[in-house]
Every structure is written in structure tokens, then in C-alpha cells.
Residue, then its C-alpha position, 0 to 999 in steps of 0.5 A: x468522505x473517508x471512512x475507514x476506521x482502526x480498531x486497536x482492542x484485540x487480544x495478544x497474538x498466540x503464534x504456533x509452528x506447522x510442522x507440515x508447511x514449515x510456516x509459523x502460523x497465529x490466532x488472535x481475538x480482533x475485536x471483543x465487541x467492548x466500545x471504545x472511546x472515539x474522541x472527547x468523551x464519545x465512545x464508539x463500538x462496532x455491532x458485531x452483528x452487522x459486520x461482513x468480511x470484504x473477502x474470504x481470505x483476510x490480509x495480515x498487515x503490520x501497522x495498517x500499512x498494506x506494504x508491510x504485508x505478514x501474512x493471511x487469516x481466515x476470520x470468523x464473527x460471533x461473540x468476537x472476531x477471532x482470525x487464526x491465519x499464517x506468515x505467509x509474507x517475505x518481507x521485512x515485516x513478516x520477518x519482523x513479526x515472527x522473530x519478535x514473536x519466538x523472542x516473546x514479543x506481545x503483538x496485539x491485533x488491530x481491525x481495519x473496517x469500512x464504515x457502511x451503516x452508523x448512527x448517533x446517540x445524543x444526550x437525551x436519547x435511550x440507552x442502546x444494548x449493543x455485542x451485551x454493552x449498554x451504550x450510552x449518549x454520546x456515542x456512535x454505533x457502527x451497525x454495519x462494517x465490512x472488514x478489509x484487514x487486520x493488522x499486528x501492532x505493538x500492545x502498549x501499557x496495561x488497558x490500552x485501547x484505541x480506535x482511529x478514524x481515517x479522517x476524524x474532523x470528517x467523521x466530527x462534522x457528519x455526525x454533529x449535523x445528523x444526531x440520532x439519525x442513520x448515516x449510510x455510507x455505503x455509495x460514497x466512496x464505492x469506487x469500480x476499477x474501471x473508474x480507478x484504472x481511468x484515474x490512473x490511465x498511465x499508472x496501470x499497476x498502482x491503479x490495480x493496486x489501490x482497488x484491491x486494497x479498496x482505496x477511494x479515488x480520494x485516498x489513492x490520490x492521496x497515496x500517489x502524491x506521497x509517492x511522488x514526494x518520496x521520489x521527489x525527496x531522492x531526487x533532491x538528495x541526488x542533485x544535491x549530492x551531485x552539487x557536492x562532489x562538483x564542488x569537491x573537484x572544483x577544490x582539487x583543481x578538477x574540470x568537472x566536465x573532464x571527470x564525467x568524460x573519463x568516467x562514463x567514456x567519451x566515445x565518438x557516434x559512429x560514422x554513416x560509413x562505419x554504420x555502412x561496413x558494419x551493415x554489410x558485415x552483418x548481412x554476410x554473417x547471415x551467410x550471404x555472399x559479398x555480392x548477395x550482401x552489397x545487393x541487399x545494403x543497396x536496395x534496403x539501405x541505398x544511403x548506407x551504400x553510397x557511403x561505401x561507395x565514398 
């Protein structure tokens, strides 16, 4: 089962200039510790006491998306998560973020987390304090997190916040059958790189890539098919635009043959005898004698040789 989760209800993102490194550099609040609703009228909140960060240094993205990188943080968990960090990205994304920024764009923060640990409150059950909020049925607590990256998403109207679980029918079905009970997640989808590498024997780099973004073999799975899609989408765009300008020539009256030939050039494989003389050219450019170099062609290429001797 996935288990990831995003959680949109963090502060307006500050942005700031470091005179020093040049780089524009933010502070934002990630998460408040307010609950949330989750689906239907079951709210969920993440108990900021039992959430750990994945690495020292937390990853910026833009939209929850790993390829749309903005920059780094360090973050820190108290009352809140609070993350102050910089645009270190060079991509569009970064760029992106930063100009609309300067522009007074309002960024707001999103946390990404791994669910590790969580329970369920069903009707019937006490009331839960959890970050100073009562929780009430039905609800889910989130009691132990580890954050893996915060991106930038657009704020939306006034109030709006929102939390989105990475497979929601999943994470329906696992609560609906374990009401009031402790879901401990932590060893289903822990995946080794050896395990990811094998995987992915002959994609080496995505493999590398998809562990460090601590994605399980099922996601990373999902994440190649979609790849293959997009190249498969391009590779039907060029067929067809292929098929289009065959027809175009077919119109005017063009062999399409001919027009591939004289496009990419039409020149004949050299001959054995053309090979032989261009071999024995070499050697004697490499400061051998004609005879030095007829005696190496012989006893290193004797067929070579024999063409000369045609």
C-alpha cells in the first residue's frame, strides 16, 4: 500500500535576497499542526510530536513534483514545522517561483510525509488532544511521520486547505477494517537500492533516482510506465508526422525514396580494395615505410592484402 501523504495548510511563503550568495532565499510555516479534512467528514491531522525528517537537508519542490526542483531547507518541528531554506534550482521551476515571487505572487507551503505509524477514531471513542486540537471520531492520527520534501503550491481562496493521500481508496480500506487500532506502516514499503537497482537492472540511473526520492517499487513502476508513455506518445507524433510528409510528396509528384536519398546522401559502402588502400595509407602515416607497411597489412590483415594484390 502507499503511503505517502500531502499536506497543503502552511503559511504564505516570505522570500528574501542573500546579498552574499546572490540567491534568493524564503521562510515559510509547512504545517500548523491544525487537522484537516481528509475525506467525507473524517479529518486527519499529523501529531507533530512523532514526526522525524527523512534527511538533514529537506528538498524544495514545486507542485510535489521531484522533477520541478526550486531549491533546499533546513526545517525544524516544534509548535509547527517551520523550514527557511533558498533557490538553489536552475530550472524552470525555480525560475518560476522566484520571478513570481519579486512579482508578489502568494506561494504557499505543502509537506510531503511517509506515513509510518496512525490510528483511527471511530464513533464511540474518546476524544484525542493532539499539536493542542481535540480530535474527534471519525478522524485519523498520523502519530509518526517522516518528512521527505516540502514543495511551493499556488494559495487558493481564503481558508483553503488540503490534505491528499497518495492512494485514497487505499488508505479508505486499511482504516475501514482496523478501526481504533494502530496501523503500523513502517516495513511495507521500505525498499533497499539493491532491491530498487535489481528492479531496474538496466535502467541503473532511474533506479538511483527513484531510491533517493524514496519511491516503493510499486510507485517507481508506476513512474517508468509513464515515462515509456510519453516516449511512446512522441514516438507516435513522429510516425505520424512522417506519414504526413510521405504524403505530401506522394501530392507533388515526389518518390519518397528518392527524397530520403538525396536528403541523407546515398553514398556506396567502400570496397574490400578501398578498405585495403585506405589501411595502408594509415600505417604509413604512422611513419612506417611502403614496404614496413605492406608487411604489416600482410601479416595483420592478409585479406586486406590480397585485395591490393587484385
Amino acid at each position: 500500500m502507499k503511503n505517502k501523504l500531502t499536506f497543503k495548510e502552511g503559511s504564505v511563503a516570505t522570500f528574501a535576497m542573500n546579498e552574499e550568495s546572490g540567491k534568493r532565499t524564503f521562510s515559510m510555516t509547512g504545517y500548523t499542526g491544525a487537522p484537516m479534512r481528509a475525506f467525507g467528514n473524517t479529518s486527519v491531522i499529523i501529531d507533530l510530536e512523532g514526526m522525524s525528517m527523512r534527511n538533514e537537508i529537506t528538498p524544495i519542490f514545486q507542485h510535489h513534483d521531484s522533477t520541478k526542483i526550486v531549491g533546499h531547507a533546513t526545517a525544524s518541528v516544534g509548535a509547527s514545522v517551520m523550514l527557511d531554506g533558498e533557490i538553489s534550482g536552475v530550472g524552470e521551476a525555480a525560475k518560476e517561483v522566484a520571478e513570481t515571487a519579486e512579482n508578489g505572487f502568494p506561494w504557499q507551503a505543502s509537506v510531503g510525509v511517509n506515513i509510518l505509524k496512525a490510528n483511527y477514531l471511530e464513533d464511540g471513542d474518546d476524544d484525542i488532544e493532539v499539536n493542542g486540537h481535540m480530535m474527534s471520531a471519525p478522524a485519523i492520527i498520523l502519530s509518526q511521520t517522516e518528512l521527505f520534501e516540502t514543495s511551493f503550491v499556488p494559495l487558493g481562496r481564503d481558508g483553503d486547505t488540503s490534505v491528499k493521500f497518495s492512494d485514497e481508496e487505499d488508505i479508505k480500506e486499511i482504516f475501514s477494517k482496523t478501526p481504533n487500532q494502530e496501523i503500523n506502516m513502517e516495513n511495507e514499503e521500505k525498499v533497499t537500492l539493491k532491491e530498487m537497482r535489481s528492479a531496474f537492472s538496466e535502467n541503473l540511473d532511474f533506479a538511483c533516482d527513484c531510491y533517493e526520492e524514496g519511491l516503493t517499487l510499486v510507485e517507481a513502476k508506476a513512474k517508468f510506465a509513464d515515462i515509456l508513455a510519453d516516449e511512446n506518445a512522441e514516438l507516435k507524433a513522429e510516425v505520424a508526422e512522417l506519414k504526413a510528409a510521405k504524403a505530401d510528396l506522394s501530392a507533388e509528384g515526389a518518390d519518397p525514396v528518392e527524397h530520403l536519398e538525396a536528403s541523407i546522401g546515398n553514398d556506396p559502402e567502400p570496397s574490400m580494395k578501398e578498405k585495403a588502400e585506405a589501411k595502408l595509407e594509415e600505417l604509413k602515416e604512422s611513419g612506417m615505410s611502403h614496404n614496413q607497411a605492406v608487411v604489416e597489412l600482410a601479416a595483420k590483415f592478409p585479406k586486406l592484402i590480397d585485395e591490393l594484390n587484385k
